[in-house]
Structures are given as C-alpha cells and as structure tokens.
N, C-alpha and C positions, 0 to 999 in steps of 0.2 A: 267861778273865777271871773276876773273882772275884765270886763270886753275891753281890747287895748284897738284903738286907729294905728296900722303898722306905717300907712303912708305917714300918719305924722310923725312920727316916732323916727322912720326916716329920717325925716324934712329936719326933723332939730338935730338929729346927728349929723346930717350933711352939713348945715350951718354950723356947726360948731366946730368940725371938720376940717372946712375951710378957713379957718384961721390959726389951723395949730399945723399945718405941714409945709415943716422948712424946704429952702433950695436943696434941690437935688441938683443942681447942675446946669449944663445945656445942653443933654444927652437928647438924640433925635427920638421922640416919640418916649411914651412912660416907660417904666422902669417893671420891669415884672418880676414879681415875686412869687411864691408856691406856696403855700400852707397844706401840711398832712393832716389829719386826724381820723379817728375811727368812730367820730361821731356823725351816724347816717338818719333818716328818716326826719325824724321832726328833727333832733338836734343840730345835723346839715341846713335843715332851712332856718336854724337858729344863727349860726355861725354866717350863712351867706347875707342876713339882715345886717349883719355887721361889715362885710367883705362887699357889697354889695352898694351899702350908703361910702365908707370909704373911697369904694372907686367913683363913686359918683360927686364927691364933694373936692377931687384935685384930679389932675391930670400926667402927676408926675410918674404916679407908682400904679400898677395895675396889679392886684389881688385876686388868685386863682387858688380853691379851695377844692382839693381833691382826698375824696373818702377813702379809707387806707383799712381795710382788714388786716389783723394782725398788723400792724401799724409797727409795734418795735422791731420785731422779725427784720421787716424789711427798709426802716430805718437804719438799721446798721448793717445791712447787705449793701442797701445805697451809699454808705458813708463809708465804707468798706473801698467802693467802687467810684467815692467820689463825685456820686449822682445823689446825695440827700437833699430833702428838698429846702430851702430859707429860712423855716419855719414849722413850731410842733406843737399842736396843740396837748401839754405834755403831764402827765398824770405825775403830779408833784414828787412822790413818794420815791420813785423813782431818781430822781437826783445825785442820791450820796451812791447808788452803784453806778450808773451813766457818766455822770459829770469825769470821776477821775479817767474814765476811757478815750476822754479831749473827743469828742462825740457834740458838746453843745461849745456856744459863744460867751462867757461871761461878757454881762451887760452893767459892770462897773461904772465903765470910763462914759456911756450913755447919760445915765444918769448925773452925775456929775457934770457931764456939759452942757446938758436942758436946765442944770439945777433944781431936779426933782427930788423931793425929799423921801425916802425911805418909813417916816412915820405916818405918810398918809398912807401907807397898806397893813392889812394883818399882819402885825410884827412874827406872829407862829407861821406865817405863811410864806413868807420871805426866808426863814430860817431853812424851811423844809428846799425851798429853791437855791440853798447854799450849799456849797462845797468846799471846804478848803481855802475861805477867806474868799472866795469868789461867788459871786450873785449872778444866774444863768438863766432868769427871766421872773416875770410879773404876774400877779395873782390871777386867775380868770374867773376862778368861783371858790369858795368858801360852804364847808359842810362841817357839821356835827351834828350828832345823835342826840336829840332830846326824850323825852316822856310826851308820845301822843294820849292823850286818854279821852273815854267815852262822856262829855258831860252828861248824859241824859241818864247813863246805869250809875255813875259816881251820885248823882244829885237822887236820887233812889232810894239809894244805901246813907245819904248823908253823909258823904265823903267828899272832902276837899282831895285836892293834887298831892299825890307824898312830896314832902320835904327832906324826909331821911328813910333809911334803908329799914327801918321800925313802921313808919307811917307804911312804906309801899307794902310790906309785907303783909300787915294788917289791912288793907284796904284788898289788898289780892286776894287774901284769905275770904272777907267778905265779897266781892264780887266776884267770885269764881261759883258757876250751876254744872248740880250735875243730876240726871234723868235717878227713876227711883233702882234703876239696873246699873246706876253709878258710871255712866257713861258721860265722858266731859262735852258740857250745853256752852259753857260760857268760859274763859279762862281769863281771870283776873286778872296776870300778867303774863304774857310770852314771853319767856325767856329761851329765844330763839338763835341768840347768834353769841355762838363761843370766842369768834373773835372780837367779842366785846372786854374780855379779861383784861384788854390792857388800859380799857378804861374803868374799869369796875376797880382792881386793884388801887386808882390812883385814890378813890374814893375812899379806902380800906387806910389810904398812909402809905400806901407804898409804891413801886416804882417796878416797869418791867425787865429793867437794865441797873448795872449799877451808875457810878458817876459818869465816868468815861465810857460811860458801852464800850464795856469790853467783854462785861460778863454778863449772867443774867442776873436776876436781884426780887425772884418772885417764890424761892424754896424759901419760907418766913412766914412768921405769924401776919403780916397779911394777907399772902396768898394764900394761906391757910383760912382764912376768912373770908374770902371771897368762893371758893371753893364750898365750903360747910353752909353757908346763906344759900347759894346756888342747891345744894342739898336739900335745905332744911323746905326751900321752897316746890323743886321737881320733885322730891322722892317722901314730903312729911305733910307737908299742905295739903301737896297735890293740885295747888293754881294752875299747872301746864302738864301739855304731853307733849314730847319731841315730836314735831311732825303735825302738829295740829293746825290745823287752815292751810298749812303749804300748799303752792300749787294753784290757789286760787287766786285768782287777781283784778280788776278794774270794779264793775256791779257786783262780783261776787268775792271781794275780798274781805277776809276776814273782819276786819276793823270796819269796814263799810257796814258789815251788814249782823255788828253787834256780839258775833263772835268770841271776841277778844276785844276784852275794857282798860285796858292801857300796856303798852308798851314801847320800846325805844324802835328809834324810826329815823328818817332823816328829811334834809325838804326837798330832796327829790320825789317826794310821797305829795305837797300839799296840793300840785296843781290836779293832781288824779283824785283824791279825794275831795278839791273840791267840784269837781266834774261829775263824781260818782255816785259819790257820797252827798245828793243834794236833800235828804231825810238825817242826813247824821246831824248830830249837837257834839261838836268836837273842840277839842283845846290842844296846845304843846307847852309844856314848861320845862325849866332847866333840869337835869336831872338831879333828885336827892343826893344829900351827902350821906357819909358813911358815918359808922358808930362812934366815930369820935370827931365829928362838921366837916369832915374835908369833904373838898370836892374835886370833880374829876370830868371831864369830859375829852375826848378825842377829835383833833381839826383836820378836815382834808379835802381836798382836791384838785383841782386844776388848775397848771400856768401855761402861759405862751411862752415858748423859750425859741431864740434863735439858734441857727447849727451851725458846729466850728466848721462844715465844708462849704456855706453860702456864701456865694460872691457878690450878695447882693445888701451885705448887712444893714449897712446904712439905713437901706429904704423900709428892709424887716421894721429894723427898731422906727423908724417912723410911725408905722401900721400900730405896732404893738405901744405904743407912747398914744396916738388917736388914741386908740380902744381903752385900753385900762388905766391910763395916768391922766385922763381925762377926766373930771366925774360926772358932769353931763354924758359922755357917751357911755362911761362903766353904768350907770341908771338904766342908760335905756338897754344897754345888754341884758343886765336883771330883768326889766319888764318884760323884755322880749323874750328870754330863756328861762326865765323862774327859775332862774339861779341868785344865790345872794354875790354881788361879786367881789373883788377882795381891795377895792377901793373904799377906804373909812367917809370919807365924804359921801361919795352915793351908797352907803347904807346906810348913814343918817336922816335919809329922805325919809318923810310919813310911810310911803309905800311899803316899807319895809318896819316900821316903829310903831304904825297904827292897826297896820295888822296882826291880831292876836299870834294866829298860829307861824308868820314870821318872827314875830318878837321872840316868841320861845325861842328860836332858833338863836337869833341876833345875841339874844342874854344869854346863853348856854357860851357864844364862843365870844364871848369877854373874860372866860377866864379857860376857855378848850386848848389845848395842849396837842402839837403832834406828837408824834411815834417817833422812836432816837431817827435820827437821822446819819444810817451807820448802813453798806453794806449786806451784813449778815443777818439787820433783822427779820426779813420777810422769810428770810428761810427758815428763821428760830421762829417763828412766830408759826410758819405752817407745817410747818415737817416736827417740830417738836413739843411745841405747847398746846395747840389745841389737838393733835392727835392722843395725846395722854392725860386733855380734859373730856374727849370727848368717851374714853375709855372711862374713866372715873364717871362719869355721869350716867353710861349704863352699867355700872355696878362691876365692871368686871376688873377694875384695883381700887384702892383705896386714895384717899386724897392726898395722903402724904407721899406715896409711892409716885403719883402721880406727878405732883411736884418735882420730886428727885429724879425722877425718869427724864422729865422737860429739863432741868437742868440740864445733867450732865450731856444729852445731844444737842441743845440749847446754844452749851458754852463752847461745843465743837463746831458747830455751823458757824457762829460769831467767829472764830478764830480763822475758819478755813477763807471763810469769807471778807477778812479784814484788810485793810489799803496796805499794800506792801511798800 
C-alpha cells in the first residue's frame, strides 16, 4: 500500500475547507452538529480525518462523530423520541424503505442554492439515495464486485482474464488442483456468494424485477441460465466447494495465499491484500459478459444523509457539501479510507486510474447498476431467492422448482412490502 503523509492530507483539506464554508450567521460560538455511524476501529479513525480537518479549517460548525452499534435500531428509537442525531452515515440501500418513513431531510433545495450540479456524482448512486422525486443525501463511497485473479497461476496455465462466461469457465476448469485422493488444492473460481444472482442474471439479459418492481422477473430463460452455469460449474467441473477457504482471512486468506485463482471481490479487499498479500502477482478486471455480450455488474454503498428531526440542517448540509461536493476533499477521503468515493472528479485522479487493481474497480462501475430501489426488495432477495438457490445448489430441488418457489414468496414479500 502506498505510504500516505495524513498531516498533509489534512493540511490540503483544511485549505480547501476554508474557502467553501458559508455564513452561518452571528450565532455565539460554533454551531454543533452529531454524526452517527457504525463504522468503528480503523473506519472511525477514517471518518474523524475528515470530521477532524473540517473542524479545524472554520469555526462556525463543530463536528462530533459518535459510533453507534446497531445504528438503525436506534436511529429510529431517537427519531421516534425526537433525539436523532444531524447526520448518518447511511448505507444507501436503505433509502426506498426509510425515506417514505419522513425519518431523512431531502437535500433538493441544498443543491440547487450552491448550484451544484447532480452529474458530477455516480448517476446509479444518487438514484439509490432517491425516493419519490426526492434526493436524501450524497454519495460517500462507491463499490462493485469485479474479477480478482491470481496473475502468477493465470500466466502458468497461459491464461488471460475471462472476458465472457465461456472464457471464465474454461480458465476455472484449468486452474482448478486437486491432490491424487481428489481432494480440492486449488479452485479456479469461487463461486461463493449467492447474493451475486442479481448480478449474474443481468449478465444472462435479464433482470431481477420486472419494469416497475412490482414483481419478480427471474422464473425465465435467464435465470434459468444463470442457475445451470452455477451447476454446470459446482456440481460438473467441480472448480469450487461451498465453504472452501471460509473463515480464513488477512496472511491466511485464501486468494493470498494461492488457494483460489480468480474470483469476484470488491475494493474493500485491495488495501488488505495489498498488506498481505506482499508475494502475491494479483490483477482486477471488469466482470465477463454473458452468452450473448451483456454485461452486468452491481453498485453500492454509502451516503451522508441529513435527518428530518435535526435542527441544525443548515450547518449538516455545509459539512456534507465540504466533504463530498468538493473534489479536492472527496480525493483525499479516498486516500485516507481506500474507499472510491462517489464524486466523478476525484475519481478521475491517477490515484485511482493508474492503479491496476483500482481501475478494475473504476471500469466495472461505468456501466454497474443498483438493485431496484423498492421497499420489498431485500426481503425478496433474502427470505426468498437465495434461500431456494441455495437449496438447488445442494441438490435438494431442482432449478426450475427453484425458480418458482423464489417467485411466488418473492412476489408476496414485494407486495406486502410496497409504499401504500
């Protein structure tokens, strides 16, 4: 990882700081505001570099950042009661069921009187932070799931990166070892995470909702093919075994330590592997397209959002305008938290463009796609689609069953869960 100076990293955000925070007023003494979130240990000291230079670069606002276990729980016990705190550091996804609860601030009227334009952020990422013609805060970081792979067992085998769901299969097929008692050494691909189907499908042509999320849209010859690939790979190859490397993690993580030669990941992995992993020859690229070029990938993560019970908005949206509508200080948030953040200008920087296994990431979500932005889908997505893929994958229905099973509780969860 590349040694970052945090005082200067500071110093430029303090300067720059200092010229982007309007009159608050003539209130005696700053203005104080709260920030929740449930990000602790390194991530708190990520958050206070930011919370930190802010207080230091004006005088008006003072920014206090308090760690919050189960953070929503008691987010809406405080909003309930009236005691929510200014500010949340707020896991995007969340949105289309929160927002309608009048629980956040739409940050409309903000923008429009700074004249900050909406296309300097990930347009999928702004979407995910809307509700109902209403916009309830600003990007903090940006993720999607690309292809890590091993270059030193690829370059072996004579393998490039798949490009398509033929390529991956075939390069899994050959880089997958197994001892002469047939016990798996190596696994070409891990295919580890079921709640990837809704971006496997997009890959496939198809979609995990219909148009209007209302229903589901995955019982079809796509998800019929994403399903039977998933097959054709755990139960006919043989490249993976459910449960293989789990559990293990930093020096002794699987991908570190040659295990497993390519699989999807995200860049919350690259700062640990490149710590870890200082023997590995590693790469990321965008994920393959399906059998007929599409592509698909999944975008997510975190916004700041202000709350409809803080009497302090004003100064909120100040704080949060500094931090992420800035792109001098959204850069140095990236630097500091090896996070990508969701301002287009600062992930334009080298920093993020020159480095390989950033770039993978960066290219992947040029064309990454959230999850509908609807209420019921998190509940259809866990309580009904991956509990009747993860049946089908140990053999005990089939994959059509499978399918229609996730439907029909799919389109009941969608329904019970939709905006009245």
């Amino acid at each position: 990882m590349k040694t970052r100076n945090k005082a200067t990293l500071l110093l430029t955000a303090a300067i720059v700081g200092a010229a982007t925070i309007g009159s608050m007023g003539k209130a005696q003494g700053p203005t104080e505001i709260t920030l929740w979130g449930d990000w602790s240990g390194g991530g708190e000291q990520q958050v206070l570099t930011m919370v930190n230079a802010f207080n230091a670069a004006q005088s008006k606002i003072k920014v206090k950042y308090v760690v919050q276990q189960d953070v929503i729980t008691k987010f809406l016990t405080a909003s309930t009661a009236g005691q929510a705190p200014d500010m949340m550091i707020w896991d995007r996804f969340l949105t289309a069921l929160y927002a309608p609860k009048n629980v956040l601030a739409p940050i409309n009227g903000y923008l429009t009187k700074d004249k900050i334009a909406q296309s300097g952020f990930y347009k999928q990422a702004l979407a995910e932070l809307t509700s109902q013609g209403n916009l309830y805060g600003l990007p903090l970081t940006v993720d999607a799931r690309a292809i890590f792979y091993n270059k030193k067992l690829f370059k072996a085998a004579n393998l490039k990166p798949p490009r398509t769901w033929a390529e991956l299969r075939s390069a899994a097929i050959k880089l997958t070892k197994r001892d002469a008692n047939g016990k798996l050494q190596v696994s070409g691909f891990a295919l580890d995470d079921l709640g990837l189907f809704s971006m496997w499908i997009k890959q496939a042509g198809g979609t995990v909702l219909n148009a209007d999320n209302t229903k589901t849209a995955f019982n079809n010859a796509a998800g019929l093919a994403v399903l039977e690939f998933w097959d054709q790979l755990l139960n006919k190859d043989k490249v993976y075994e459910l449960g293989f490397g789990k559990g293990e993690g930093n020096a002794q993580d699987p991908f570190v330590t040659g295990k497993i030669a390519m699989y999807y990941n995200g860049p919350w992995s690259i700062s640990g592997y490149k710590k870890y992993g200082k023997d590995l020859d590693w790469g990321v690229v965008a994920p393959p397209a399906g059998p007929n070029g599409d592509k698909g990938a999944n975008m997510g993560g975190f916004g700041l959002a202000i709350t409809q019970a803080s009497k302090q908005k004003d100064a909120a949206w100040e704080f949060m305008k500094w931090w992420l509508a800035n792109p001098t200080n959204a850069l140095t948030w990236g630097k500091t938290s090896d996070n990508i953040p969701g301002n287009l200008k600062a992930v334009s920087d080298p920093f993020f463009q020159k480095d390989i296994a950033w770039k993978g990431i960066t290219d992947t979500l040029k064309f990454a796609t959230i999850r509908p932005a609807v209420p019921g889908y998190f509940p259809m997505e866990g309580q009904a689609l991956v509990p009747n893929i993860q049946l089908f994958l140990e053999g005990k229905q089939d994959a059509k069953t499978a399918l229609q099973k996730a439907q029909e509780t799919g389109d009941r969860l969608l329904a019970d869960n939709a905006v009245k």
